[in-house]
C-alpha positions in Angstrom: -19.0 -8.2 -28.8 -16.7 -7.8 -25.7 -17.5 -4.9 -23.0 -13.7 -3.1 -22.3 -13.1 -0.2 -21.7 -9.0 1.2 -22.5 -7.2 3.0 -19.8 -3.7 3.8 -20.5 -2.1 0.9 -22.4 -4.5 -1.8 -19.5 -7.1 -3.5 -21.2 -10.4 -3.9 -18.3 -12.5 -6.4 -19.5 -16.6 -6.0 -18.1 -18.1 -8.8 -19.7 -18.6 -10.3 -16.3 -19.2 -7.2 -14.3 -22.5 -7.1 -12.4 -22.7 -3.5 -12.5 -21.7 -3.3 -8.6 -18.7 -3.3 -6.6 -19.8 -5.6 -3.6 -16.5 -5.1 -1.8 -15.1 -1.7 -0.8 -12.7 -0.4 1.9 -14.6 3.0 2.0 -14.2 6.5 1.1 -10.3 6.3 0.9 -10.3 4.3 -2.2 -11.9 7.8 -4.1 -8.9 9.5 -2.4 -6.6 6.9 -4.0 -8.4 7.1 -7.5 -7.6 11.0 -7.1 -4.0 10.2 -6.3 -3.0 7.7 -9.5 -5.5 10.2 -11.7 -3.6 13.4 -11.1 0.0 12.3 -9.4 3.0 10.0 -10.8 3.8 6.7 -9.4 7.6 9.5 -8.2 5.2 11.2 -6.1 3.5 8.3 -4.1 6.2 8.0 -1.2 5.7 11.9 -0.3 1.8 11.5 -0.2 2.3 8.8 1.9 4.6 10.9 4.0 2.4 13.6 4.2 -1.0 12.0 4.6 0.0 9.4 6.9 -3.1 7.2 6.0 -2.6 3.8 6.5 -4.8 2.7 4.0 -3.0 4.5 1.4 -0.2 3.8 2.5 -0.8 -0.3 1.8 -2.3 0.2 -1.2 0.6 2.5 -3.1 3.3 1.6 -1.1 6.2 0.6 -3.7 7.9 -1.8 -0.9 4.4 -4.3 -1.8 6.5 -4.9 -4.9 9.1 -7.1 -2.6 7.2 -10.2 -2.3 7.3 -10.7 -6.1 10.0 -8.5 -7.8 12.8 -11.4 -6.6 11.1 -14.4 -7.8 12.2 -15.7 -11.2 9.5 -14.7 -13.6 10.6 -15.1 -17.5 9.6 -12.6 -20.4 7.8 -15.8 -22.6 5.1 -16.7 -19.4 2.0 -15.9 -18.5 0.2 -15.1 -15.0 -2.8 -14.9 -13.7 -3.1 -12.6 -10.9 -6.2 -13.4 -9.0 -7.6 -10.8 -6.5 -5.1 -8.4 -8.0 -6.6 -5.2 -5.8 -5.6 -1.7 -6.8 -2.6 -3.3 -8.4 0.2 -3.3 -5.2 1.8 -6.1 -7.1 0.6 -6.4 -10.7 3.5 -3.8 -12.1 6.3 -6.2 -10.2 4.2 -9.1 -12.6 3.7 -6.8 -15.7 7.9 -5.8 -15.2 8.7 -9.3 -16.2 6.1 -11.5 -17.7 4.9 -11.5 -21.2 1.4 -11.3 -20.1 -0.4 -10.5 -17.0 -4.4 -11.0 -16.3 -6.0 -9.6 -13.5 -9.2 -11.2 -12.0 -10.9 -8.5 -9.7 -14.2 -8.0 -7.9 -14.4 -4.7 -7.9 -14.2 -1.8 -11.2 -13.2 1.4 -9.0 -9.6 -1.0 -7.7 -9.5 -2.4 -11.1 -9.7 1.5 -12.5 -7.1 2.4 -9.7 -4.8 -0.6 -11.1 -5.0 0.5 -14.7 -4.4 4.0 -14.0 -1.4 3.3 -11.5 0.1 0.9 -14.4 -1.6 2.3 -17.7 2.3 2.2 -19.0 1.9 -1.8 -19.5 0.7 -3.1 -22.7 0.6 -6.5 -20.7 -2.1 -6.2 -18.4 -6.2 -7.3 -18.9 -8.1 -7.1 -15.8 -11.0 -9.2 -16.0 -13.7 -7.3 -13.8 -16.1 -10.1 -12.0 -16.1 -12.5 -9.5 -13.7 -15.0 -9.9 -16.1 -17.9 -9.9 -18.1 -16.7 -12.5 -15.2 -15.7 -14.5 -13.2 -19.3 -14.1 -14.8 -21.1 -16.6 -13.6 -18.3 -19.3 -9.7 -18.6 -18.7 -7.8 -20.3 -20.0 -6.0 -23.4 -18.1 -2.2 -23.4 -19.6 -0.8 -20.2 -16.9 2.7 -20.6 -16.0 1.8 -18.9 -12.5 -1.6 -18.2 -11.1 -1.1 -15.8 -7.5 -3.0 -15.2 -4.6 -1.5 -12.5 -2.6 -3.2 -11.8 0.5 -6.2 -13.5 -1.0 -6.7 -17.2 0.0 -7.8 -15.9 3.6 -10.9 -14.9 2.2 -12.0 -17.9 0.4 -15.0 -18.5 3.0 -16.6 -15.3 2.0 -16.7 -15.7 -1.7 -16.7 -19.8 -1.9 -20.3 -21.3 -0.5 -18.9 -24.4 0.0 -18.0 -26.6 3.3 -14.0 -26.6 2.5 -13.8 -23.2 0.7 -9.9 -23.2 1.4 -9.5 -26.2 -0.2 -11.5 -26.0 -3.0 -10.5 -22.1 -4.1 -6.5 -23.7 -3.7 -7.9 -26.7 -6.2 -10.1 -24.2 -8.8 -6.6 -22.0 -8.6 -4.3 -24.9 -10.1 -6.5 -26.2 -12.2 -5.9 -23.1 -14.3 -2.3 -23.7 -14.5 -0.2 -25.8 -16.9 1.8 -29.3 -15.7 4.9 -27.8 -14.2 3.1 -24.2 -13.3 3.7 -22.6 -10.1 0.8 -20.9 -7.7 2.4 -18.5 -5.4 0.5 -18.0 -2.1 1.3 -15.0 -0.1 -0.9 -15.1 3.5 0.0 -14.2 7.3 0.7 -16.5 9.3 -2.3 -16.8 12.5 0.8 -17.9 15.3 2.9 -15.1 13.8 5.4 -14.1 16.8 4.0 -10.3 16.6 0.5 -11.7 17.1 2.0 -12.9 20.3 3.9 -9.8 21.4 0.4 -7.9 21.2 0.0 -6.8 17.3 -4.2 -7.0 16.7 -5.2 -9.8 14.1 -4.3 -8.2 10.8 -7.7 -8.4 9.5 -10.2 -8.5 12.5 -8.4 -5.8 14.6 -8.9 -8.0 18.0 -6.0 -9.2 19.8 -5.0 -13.2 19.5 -8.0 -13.7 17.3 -6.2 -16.3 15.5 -4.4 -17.4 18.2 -7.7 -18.6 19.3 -8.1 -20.0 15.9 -11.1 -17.3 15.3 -13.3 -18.7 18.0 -15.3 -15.6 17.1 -14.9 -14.9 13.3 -16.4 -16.3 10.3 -15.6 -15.4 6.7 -11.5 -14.9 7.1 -8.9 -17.0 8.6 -5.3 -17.8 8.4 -3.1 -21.1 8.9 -0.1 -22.1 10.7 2.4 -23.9 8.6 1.3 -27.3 9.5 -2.1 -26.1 8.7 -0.9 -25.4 5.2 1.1 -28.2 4.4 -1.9 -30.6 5.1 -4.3 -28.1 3.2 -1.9 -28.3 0.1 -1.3 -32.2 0.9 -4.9 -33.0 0.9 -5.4 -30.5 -2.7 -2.9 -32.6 -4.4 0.5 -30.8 -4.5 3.7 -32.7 -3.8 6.4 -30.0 -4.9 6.2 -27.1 -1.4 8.8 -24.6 -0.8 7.7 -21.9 1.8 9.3 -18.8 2.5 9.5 -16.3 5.2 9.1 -12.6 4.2 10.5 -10.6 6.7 9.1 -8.7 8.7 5.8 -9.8 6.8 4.5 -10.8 3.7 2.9 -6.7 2.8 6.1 -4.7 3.3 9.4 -7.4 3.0 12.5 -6.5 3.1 14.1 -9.9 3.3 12.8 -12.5 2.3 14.2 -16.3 3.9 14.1 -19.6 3.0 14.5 -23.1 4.8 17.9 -23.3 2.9 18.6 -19.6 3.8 17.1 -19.0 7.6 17.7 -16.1 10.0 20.9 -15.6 12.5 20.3 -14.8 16.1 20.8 -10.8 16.1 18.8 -10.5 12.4 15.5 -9.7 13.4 15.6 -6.9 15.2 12.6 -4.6 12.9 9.3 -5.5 14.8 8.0 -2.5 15.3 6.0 -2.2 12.1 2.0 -1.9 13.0 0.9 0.7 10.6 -2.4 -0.1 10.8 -3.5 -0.3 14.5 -2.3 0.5 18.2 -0.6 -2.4 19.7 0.6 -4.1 23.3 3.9 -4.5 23.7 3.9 -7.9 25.9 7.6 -8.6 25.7 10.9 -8.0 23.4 10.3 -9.6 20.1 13.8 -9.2 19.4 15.0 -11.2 22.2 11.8 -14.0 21.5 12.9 -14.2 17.7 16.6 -14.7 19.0 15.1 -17.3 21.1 12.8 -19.8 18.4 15.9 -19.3 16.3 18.3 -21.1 19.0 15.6 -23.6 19.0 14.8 -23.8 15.0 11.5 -22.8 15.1 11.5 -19.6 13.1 9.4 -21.0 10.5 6.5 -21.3 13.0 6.7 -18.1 14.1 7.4 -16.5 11.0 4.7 -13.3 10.7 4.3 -14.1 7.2 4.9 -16.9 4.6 5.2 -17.1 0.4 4.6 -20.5 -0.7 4.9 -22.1 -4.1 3.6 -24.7 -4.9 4.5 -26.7 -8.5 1.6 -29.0 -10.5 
């Protein structure tokens, strides 16, 4: 008999729960299972306002929406949302497809998820790691995503091509014609450059240095990922450029639809740490334009990538 528990309308499933969440950003996420357990999703933007956390801020934020709410998602699909978190994204999924499951480490960001989104009758999460869980899903998905999540393949994937092979497990759950959506930061991002920390190490040019120091998270360049999705099998790739990152867009370009000189003028968006300001990103973005390099020093990309 299956282990689920009912929140709201959101179906968790614990079959494949250990009993422990092994990954945890602290005391903040029982400060955000307070928040969706006794506030309404209206009264997020002035607790973000007034507690100026950036934390909860990242996690609530309705502006997370942006990287999926434009993308063509029909009512008849299904989507697998893997690493789906304290569900930033999974309402801009549940909004539009007919069903949406979640695959997610840890129950106290799957209980935030349900809670935030307990209007959906859409949503399962599937409570587990996602290795152990992959053999139970099905392997017809119209879109499997990883937002924010294929930089962390190393820590969870024992293997000696993690990135690879978590991009491969991914699309092998996805029907002939199906779509995996990517959503990662780009490691020669031009605010990396200008003196923003590394977004997950908190050290300056980190991946600049491509992690000299760091095991267990990394980013790519775009030449990077083209030959990581070359070598996984996928010839259909159209990247984006969420503007002025992939967490908080508010544009989102294209290589048919790229930025002007004079567009990029809102770089001044490091919630989460203190920053160096080495030169005018304004006038350096205005600059790789001119020369067509935007892409390369895009902060952020969305990729899709069709089987």
């Amino acid at each position: 008999m299956a282990l689920t528990e009912k929140i709201g309308n959101v179906t968790l499933n614990l079959d494949y729960y250990s009993g422990e969440d092994l990954y945890c950003d602290g005391d903040v996420e029982n400060e955000l299972l307070d928040i969706v357990k006794n506030y309404k999703r209206d009264d997020f933007d002035r607790i973000i306002e007034e507690r100026k956390n950036w934390a909860i801020m990242y996690h609530l934020s309705e502006n997370r929406k942006n990287i999926l709410s434009w993308y063509p998602i029909e009512r008849d699909m299904e989507v697998l949302e893997i690493g789906a978190g304290c569900g930033a994204v999974t309402g801009a999924l549940a909004d539009k497809a007919g069903k949406v499951t979640c695959v997610e480490l840890s129950k106290k960001r799957s209980t935030i998820n349900a809670l935030r989104n307990g209007e959906y009758d859409n949503i399962e999460i599937m409570v587990g790691n996602f290795s152990h869980i992959m053999p139970y899903l099905k392997t017809d998905y119209d879109i499997v995503t990883l937002i924010g999540v294929l930089e962390y393949a190393e820590s969870y994937i024992g293997t000696e091509e993690p990135y690879r092979e978590f991009i491969s497990s991914a699309a092998s759950l996805l029907k002939k014609g199906g779509r995996l959506l990517i959503a990662i930061e780009n490691k020669l991002g031009m605010k990396y450059w200008a003196g923003c920390k590394e977004d997950h190490l908190g050290r300056y040019y980190e991946s600049i240095e491509d992690y000299a120091h760091t095991r267990g998270v990394k980013t790519f360049g775009k030449g990077e990922l083209e030959t990581l999705f070359e070598e996984v099998g996928f010839s259909s790739v159209k990247f984006y450029y969420p503007y002025p990152d992939y967490k908080f867009p508010d544009r989102i370009y294209s290589d048919q639809y790229l930025p002007s000189v004079g567009d990029l003028v809102n770089n001044m968006r490091n919630f989460d740490n203190n920053r160096m300001i080495t030169f005018d990103e304004d006038r350096a973005f205005d600059s790789v334009i001119k020369n067509g390099l935007f892409p390369q020093y895009s902060n952020s990309f969305f990729v899709e990538l069709i089987k």
